[in-house]
N, C-alpha and C positions, 0 to 999 in steps of 0.2 A: 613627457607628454605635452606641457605648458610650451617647450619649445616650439614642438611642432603647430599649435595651436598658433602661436605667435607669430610662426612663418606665414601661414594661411591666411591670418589677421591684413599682414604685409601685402600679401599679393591682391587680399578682397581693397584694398585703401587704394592701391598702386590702379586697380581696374576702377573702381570709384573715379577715381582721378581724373583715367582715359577715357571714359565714359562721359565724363562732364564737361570735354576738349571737344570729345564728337558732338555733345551736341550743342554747343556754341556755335561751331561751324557750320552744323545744318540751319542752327537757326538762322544766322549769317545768309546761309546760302536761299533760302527760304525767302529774307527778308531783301536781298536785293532780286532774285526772280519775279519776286509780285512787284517791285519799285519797276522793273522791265516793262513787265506785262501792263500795269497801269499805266503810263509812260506810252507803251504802245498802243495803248486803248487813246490816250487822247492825244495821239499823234506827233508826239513828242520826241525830240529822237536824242535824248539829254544821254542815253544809257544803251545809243546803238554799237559803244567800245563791246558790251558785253553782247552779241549779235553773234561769233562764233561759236560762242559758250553756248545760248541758248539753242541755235543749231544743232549742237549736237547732244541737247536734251529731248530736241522735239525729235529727232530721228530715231532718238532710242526709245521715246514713247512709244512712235507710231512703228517701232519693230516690235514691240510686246503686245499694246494695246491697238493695232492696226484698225482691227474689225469695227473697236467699240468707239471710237474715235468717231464723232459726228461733226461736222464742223454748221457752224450755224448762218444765219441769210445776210449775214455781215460778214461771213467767212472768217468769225470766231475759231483758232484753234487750240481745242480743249488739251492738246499736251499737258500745255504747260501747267494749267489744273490739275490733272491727274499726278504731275511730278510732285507740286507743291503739298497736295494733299498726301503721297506717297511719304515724303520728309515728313510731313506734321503726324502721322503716325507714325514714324522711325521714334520724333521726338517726343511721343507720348510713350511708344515701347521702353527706348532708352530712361525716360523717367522714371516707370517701374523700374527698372531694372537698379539702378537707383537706388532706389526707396530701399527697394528688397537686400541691396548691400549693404546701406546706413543699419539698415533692423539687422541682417546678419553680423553685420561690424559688433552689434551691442551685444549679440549672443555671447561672440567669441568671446569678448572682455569679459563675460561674467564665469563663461567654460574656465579662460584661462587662470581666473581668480579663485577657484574651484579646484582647478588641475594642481596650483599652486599650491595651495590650501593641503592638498592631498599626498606633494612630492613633500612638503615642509612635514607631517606629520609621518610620513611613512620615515622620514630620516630622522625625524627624534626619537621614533621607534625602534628603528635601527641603533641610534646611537645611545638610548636606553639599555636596550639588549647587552649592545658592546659594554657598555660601564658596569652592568651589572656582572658578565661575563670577567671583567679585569678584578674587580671588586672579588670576586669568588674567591681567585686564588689569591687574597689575601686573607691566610690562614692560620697563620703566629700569633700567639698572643705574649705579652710581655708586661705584666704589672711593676711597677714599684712603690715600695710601703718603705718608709722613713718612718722608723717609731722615736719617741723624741718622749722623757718623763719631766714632771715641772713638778715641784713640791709645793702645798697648799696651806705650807705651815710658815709663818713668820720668823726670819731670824731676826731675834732679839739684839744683837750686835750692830744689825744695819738699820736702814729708812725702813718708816715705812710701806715703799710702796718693794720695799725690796722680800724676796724667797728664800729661803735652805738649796744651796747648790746641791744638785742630785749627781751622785757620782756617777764616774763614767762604765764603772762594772755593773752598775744599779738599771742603766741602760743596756746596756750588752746582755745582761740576763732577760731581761724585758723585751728585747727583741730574737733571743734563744728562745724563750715562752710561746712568742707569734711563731716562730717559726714550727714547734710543736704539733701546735695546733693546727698547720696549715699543708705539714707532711704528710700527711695520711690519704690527701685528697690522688686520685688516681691520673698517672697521665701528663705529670708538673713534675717539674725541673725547677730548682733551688739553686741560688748561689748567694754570695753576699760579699757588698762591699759597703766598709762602715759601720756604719748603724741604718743602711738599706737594704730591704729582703729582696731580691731579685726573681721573680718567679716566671715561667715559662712553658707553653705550653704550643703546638702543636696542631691542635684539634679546636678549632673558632667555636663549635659548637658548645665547649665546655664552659665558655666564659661565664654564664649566669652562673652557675653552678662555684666556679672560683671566684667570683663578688661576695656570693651567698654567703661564701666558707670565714671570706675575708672578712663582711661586714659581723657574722656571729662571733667572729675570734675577738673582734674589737670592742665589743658590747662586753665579753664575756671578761678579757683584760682588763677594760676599764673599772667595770664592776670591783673587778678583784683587787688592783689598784689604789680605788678609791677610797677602801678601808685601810690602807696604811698612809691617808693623807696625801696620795701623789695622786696628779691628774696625768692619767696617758694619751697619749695624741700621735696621730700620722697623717705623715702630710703623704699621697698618693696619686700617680700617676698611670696608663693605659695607654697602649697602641697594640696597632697590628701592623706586621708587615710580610711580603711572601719569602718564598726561600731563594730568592735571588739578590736579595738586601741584608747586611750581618749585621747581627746581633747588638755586635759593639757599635755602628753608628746609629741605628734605631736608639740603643740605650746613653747615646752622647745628648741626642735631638730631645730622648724624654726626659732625658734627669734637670731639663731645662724647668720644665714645669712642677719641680720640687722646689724649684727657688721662688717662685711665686708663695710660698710661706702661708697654705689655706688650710689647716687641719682638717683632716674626718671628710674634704673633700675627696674623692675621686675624679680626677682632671683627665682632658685628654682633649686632641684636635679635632678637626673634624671630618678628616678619613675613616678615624673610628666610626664613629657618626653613620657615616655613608655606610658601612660593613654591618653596624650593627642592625640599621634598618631592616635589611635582608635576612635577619633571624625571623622564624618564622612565630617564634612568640619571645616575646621580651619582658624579662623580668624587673630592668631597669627601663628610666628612660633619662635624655642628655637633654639639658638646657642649658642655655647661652651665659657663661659668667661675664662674659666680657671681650673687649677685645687689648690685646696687652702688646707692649712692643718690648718683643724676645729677641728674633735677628731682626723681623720683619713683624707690621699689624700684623696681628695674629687672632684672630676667633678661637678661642678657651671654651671650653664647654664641660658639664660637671656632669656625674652621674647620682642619678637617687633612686634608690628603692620605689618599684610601685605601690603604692596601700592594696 
């Protein structure tokens, strides 16, 4: 719509223009007829070159105005009054005319800044819609939990700022335990590489639901843990991604942010972010850790339980 406005804008400035050429010229012509006419009042003949010109103003008066035409006892003839006066009201007409195009000129620019205002909004609405619409069908979810045990007890043999090395079955049971705990939930898919649980799931809507399960597994290990002197920890990540993207390079991109070393965090980008939003209630929420450099800056963002 702005365009069109804009065009119209073009042609009211273009006629402005023309309008202001005309009447330069009338005034022009105005201003050497009365320099004539004076000239011939006092017998002057400094402007009788313009003698066929004016001939053939007075003929065209006295073809219109023939009747009204009086000529006076010095044999005054009013044509060329009546022309002059005729231009000096073109030149008052054309003035409004004028005016009335400067004041529409300013309408336009404010319609077009309005019309603008209106194409800009209806397209971030559009292009809301679209994102949200892309954003939908991302609907995979893919956790990973790296459980990791640290002993609380001092070896007497080393420093001391030094631990009890916690065996590596000691961990493998410890992350068989999580896994226990975390199979029962409906609709997730397990696999495991490591000492990393791989969980997956299908259905976006489930994910509070698998935090929930995760974060009570981890309260509930630790707890259990703590009385035999070992501290449990996992370091964790989250994405989504649709069914047009595999498994394995989603799970290359997030095991990136295992290396970032943040226990009992829940990390992830900020696509998550954008997907999660779109849950209609949220049992988490994501704030900004930071920004780290993985391939590229990268914006990190964490998830925490609401109170």
């Amino acid at each position: 719509m702005h365009k069109g406005l804009e065009n119209i804008k073009k042609i009211s400035k273009i006629l402005e223009h023309l309008i202001t050429l005309i009447q330069i010229v009338l005034i022009i012509i105005i201003l050497m007829v009365s320099l004539f006419w004076f000239f011939e009042l006092m017998e002057v003949n400094t402007f009788d070159f313009m003698l066929p010109f004016i001939d053939q103003i007075k003929a065209l008066m006295h073809a219109n105005f023939g009747a009204e035409l009086q000529k006076g006892q010095a044999g005054l003839d009013g044509s060329l009054f009546i022309f002059i006066a005729i231009l000096g009201l073109s030149v008052y007409v054309i003035t409004q005319i004028k005016t009335f195009l400067k004041h529409y000129d300013k309408i336009l620019a404010k319609q077009i800044v309005v019309a603008k205002q209106n194409a800009e909004d209806a397209f971030n609405i559009q292009l809301a819609i679209e994102k949200k619409h892309t954003l939908l069908n991302y609907k995979n979810i893919v956790i990973l939990v790296k459980v990791s045990l640290k002993s609380l007890l001092k070896d007497m043999y080393q420093t001391e700022n030094d631990t009890k090395k916690i065996d590596r079955k000691l961990e493998d049971a410890a992350l068989v335990g999580f896994y226990n705990i975390m199979k029962t939930l409906p609709g997730c898919g397990f696999s495991k590489d490591g000492q990393t649980l791989i969980i997956t799931a299908k259905r976006f809507e489930s994910v509070d639901m698998i935090l929930l399960k995760i974060t009570e597994a981890l309260e509930k290990l630790k707890a259990e843990y703590k009385t035999k002197k070992i501290a449990f920890n996992a370091n964790m990540a989250i994405d989504v991604y649709t069914d047009k993207v595999l498994l394995k390079d989603v799970y290359a991109d997030l095991k990136t942010l295992l290396t970032l070393n943040m226990p009992n965090e829940i990390l992830c980008y900020g696509n998550f972010c954008n997907r999660y939003e779109l849950m209609k209630k949220q049992l988490f929420e994501a704030y900004l850790k930071g920004t780290y450099d993985i391939t590229d800056d990268e914006n990190i963002w964490a998830l925490v339980k609401k109170n």
